[in-house]
VOGU-972053 format. One record per residue: residue number from 1; x, y, z of N, C-alpha, C, CB in turn. Coordinates in Angstrom, 1 decimal, padded with zeros to 4 digits, m for minus. Glycine has a CB too. Layout:
REM VOGU-972053
n / nu / nv / nw / cau / cav / caw / cu / cv / cw / cbu / cbv / cbw
NUM / X / Y / Z / X / Y / Z / X / Y / Z / X / Y / Z
...
This chain:
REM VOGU-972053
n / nu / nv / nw / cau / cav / caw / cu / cv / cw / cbu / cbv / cbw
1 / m052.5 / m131.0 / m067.6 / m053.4 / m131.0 / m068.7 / m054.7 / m130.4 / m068.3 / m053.5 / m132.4 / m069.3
2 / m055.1 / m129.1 / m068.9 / m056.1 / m128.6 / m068.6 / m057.1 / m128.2 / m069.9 / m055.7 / m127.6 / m067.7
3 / m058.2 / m129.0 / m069.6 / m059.1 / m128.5 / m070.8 / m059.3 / m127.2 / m070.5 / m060.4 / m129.3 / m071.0
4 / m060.2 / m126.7 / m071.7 / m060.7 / m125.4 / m071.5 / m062.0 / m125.4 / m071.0 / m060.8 / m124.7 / m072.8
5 / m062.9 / m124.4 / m069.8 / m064.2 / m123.9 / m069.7 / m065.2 / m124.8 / m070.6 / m064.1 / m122.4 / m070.2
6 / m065.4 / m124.9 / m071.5 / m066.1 / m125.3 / m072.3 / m066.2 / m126.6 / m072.7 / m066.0 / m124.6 / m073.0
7 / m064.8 / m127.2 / m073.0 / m064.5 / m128.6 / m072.7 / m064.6 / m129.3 / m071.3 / m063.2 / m128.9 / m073.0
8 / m064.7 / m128.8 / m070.4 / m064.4 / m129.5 / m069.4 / m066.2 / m130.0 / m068.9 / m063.4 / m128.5 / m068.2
9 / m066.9 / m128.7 / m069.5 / m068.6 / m128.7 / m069.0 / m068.6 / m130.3 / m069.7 / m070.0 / m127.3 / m069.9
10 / m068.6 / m130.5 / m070.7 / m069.0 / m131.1 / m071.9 / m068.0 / m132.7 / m071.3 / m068.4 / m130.1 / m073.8
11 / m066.9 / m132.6 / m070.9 / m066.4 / m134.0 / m070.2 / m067.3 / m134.4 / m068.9 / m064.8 / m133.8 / m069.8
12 / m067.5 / m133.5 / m068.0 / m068.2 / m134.0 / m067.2 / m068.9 / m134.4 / m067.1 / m068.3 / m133.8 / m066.8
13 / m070.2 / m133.9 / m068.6 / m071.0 / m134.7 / m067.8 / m070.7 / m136.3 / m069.1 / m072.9 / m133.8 / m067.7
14 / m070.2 / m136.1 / m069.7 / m070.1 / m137.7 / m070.9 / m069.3 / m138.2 / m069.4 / m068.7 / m137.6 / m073.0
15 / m068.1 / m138.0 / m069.2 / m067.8 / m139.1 / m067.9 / m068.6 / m139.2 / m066.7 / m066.4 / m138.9 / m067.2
16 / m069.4 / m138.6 / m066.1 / m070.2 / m138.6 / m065.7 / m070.9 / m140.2 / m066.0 / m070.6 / m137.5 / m066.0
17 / m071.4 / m140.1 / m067.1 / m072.1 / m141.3 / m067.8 / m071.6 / m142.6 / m067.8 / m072.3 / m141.0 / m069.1
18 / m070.4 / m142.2 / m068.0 / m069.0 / m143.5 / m068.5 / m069.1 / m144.1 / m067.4 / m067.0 / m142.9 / m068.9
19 / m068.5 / m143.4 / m066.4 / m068.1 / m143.7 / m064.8 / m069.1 / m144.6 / m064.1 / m068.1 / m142.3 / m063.9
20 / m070.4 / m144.1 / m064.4 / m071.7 / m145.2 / m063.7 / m071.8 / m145.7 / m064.4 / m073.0 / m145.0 / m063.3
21 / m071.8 / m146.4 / m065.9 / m071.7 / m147.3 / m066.6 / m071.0 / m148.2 / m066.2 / m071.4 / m147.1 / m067.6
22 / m069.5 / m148.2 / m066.6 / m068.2 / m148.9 / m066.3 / m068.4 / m149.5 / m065.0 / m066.9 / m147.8 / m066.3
23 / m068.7 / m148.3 / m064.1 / m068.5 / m149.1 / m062.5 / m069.7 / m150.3 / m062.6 / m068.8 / m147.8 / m060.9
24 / m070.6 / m150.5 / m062.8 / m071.9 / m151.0 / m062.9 / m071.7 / m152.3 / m063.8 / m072.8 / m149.8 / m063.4
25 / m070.9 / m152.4 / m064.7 / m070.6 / m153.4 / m065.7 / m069.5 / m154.3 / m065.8 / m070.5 / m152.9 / m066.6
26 / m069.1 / m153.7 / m065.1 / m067.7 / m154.3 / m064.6 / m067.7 / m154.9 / m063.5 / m066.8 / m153.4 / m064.4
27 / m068.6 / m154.5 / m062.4 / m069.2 / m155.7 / m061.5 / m070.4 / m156.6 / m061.9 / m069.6 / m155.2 / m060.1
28 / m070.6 / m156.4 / m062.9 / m071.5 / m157.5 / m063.7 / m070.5 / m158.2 / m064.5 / m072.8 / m156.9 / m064.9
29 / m069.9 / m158.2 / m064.9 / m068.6 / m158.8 / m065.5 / m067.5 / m159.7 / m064.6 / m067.8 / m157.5 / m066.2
30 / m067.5 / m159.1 / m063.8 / m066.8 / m159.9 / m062.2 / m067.6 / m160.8 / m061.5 / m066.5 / m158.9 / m060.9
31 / m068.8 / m160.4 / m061.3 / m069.7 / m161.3 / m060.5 / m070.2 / m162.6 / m061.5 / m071.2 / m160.3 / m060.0
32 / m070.3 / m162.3 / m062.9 / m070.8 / m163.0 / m063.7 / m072.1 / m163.1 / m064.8 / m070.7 / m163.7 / m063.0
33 / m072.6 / m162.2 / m064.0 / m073.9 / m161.5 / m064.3 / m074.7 / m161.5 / m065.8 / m073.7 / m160.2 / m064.0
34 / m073.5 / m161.0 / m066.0 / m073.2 / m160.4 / m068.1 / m072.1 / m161.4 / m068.1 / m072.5 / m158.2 / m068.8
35 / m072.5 / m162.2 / m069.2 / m071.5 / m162.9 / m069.9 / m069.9 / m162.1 / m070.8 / m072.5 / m163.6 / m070.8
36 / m069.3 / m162.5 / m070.9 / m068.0 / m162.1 / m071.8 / m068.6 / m161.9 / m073.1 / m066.6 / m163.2 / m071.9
37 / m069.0 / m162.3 / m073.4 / m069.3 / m162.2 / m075.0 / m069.9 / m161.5 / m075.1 / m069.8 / m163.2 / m075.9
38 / m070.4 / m160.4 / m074.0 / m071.2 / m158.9 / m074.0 / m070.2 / m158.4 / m074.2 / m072.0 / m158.3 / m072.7
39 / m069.1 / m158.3 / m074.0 / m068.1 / m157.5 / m073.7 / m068.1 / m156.3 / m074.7 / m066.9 / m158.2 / m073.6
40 / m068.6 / m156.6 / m076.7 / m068.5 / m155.7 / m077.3 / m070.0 / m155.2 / m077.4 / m067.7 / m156.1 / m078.4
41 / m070.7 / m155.8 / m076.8 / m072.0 / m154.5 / m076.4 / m072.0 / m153.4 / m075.5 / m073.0 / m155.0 / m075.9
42 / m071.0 / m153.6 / m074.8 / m070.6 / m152.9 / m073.3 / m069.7 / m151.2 / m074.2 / m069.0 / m154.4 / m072.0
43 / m068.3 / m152.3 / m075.3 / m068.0 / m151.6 / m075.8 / m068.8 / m150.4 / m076.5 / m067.5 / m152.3 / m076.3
44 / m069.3 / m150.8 / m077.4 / m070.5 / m150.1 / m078.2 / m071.3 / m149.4 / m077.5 / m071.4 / m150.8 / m078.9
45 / m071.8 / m149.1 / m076.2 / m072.5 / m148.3 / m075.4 / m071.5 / m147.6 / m074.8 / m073.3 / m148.9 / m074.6
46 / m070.1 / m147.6 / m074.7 / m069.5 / m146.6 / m074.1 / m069.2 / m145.6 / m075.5 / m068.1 / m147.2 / m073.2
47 / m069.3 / m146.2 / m076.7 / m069.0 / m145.1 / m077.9 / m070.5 / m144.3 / m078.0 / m068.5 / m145.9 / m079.6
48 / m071.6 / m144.7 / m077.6 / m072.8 / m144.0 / m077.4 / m072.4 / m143.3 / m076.5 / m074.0 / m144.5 / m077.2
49 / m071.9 / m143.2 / m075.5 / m072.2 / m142.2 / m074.2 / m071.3 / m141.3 / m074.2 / m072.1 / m142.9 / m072.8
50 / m070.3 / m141.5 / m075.2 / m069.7 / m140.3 / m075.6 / m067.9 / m140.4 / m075.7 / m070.3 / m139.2 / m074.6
51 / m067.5 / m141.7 / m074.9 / m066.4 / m142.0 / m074.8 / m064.7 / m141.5 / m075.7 / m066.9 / m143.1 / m074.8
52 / m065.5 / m141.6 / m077.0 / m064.6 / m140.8 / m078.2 / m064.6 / m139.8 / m078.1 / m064.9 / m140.8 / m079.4
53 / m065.6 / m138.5 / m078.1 / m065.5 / m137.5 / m077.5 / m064.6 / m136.9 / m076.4 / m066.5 / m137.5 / m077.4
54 / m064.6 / m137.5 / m075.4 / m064.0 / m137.9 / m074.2 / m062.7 / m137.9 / m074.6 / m064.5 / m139.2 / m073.6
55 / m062.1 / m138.9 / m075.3 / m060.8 / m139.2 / m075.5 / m060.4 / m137.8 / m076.3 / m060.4 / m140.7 / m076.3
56 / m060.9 / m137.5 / m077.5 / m060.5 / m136.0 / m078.1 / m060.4 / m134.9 / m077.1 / m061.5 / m135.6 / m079.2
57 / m061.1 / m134.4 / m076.4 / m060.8 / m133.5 / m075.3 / m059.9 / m133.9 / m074.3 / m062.0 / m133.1 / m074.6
58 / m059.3 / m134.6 / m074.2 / m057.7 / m135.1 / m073.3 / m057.1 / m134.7 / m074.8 / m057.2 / m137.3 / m072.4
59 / m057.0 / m135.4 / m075.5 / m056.3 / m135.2 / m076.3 / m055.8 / m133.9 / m076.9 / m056.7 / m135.8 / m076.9
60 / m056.8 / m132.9 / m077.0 / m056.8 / m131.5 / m077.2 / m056.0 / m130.8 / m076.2 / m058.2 / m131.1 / m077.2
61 / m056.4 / m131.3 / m075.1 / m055.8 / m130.2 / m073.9 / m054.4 / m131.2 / m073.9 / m057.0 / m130.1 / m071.9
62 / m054.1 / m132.2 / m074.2 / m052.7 / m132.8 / m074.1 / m051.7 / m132.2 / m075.4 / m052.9 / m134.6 / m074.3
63 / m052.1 / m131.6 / m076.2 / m051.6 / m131.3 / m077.4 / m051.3 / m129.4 / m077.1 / m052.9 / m131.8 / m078.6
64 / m052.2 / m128.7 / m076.3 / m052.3 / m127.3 / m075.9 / m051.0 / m128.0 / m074.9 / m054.0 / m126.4 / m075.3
65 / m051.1 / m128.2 / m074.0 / m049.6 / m128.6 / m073.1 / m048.7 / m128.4 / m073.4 / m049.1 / m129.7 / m072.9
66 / m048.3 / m129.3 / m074.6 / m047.3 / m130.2 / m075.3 / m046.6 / m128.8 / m075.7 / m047.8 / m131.6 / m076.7
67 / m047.5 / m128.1 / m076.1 / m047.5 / m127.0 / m077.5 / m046.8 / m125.8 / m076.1 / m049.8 / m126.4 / m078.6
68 / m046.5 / m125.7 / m075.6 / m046.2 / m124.5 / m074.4 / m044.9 / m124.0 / m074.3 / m046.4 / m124.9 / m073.1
């Protein structure tokens, strides 16, 4: 599954973002740090940082695949 040139600029840098988020929150979430009941603020900042976006470009290039 290969995005295109143009999709791929545009994933890297939104996961980019995701990736130091997630990693970063998730050991606040293990250690204890951030409570669970953050959990849908955590949510809601990964749909800011682009995460949906994210999922549609896999999805796109999973669908050009499929299509072959």
């Amino acid at each position: 599954v290969t995005p295109t040139p143009e999709e791929s600029a545009e994933l890297a840098n939104i996961m980019n973002q995701i990736d130091t988020y997630r990693e970063e929150m998730v050991m606040r979430f293990i250690l204890g740090i951030e409570p669970l009941e953050n959990f849908d603020k955590y949510l809601a900042q990964m749909k800011k940082l682009g995460i949906d976006r994210a999922i549609q470009i896999y999805q796109a290039a999973l669908e050009r695949y499929k299509s072959r």
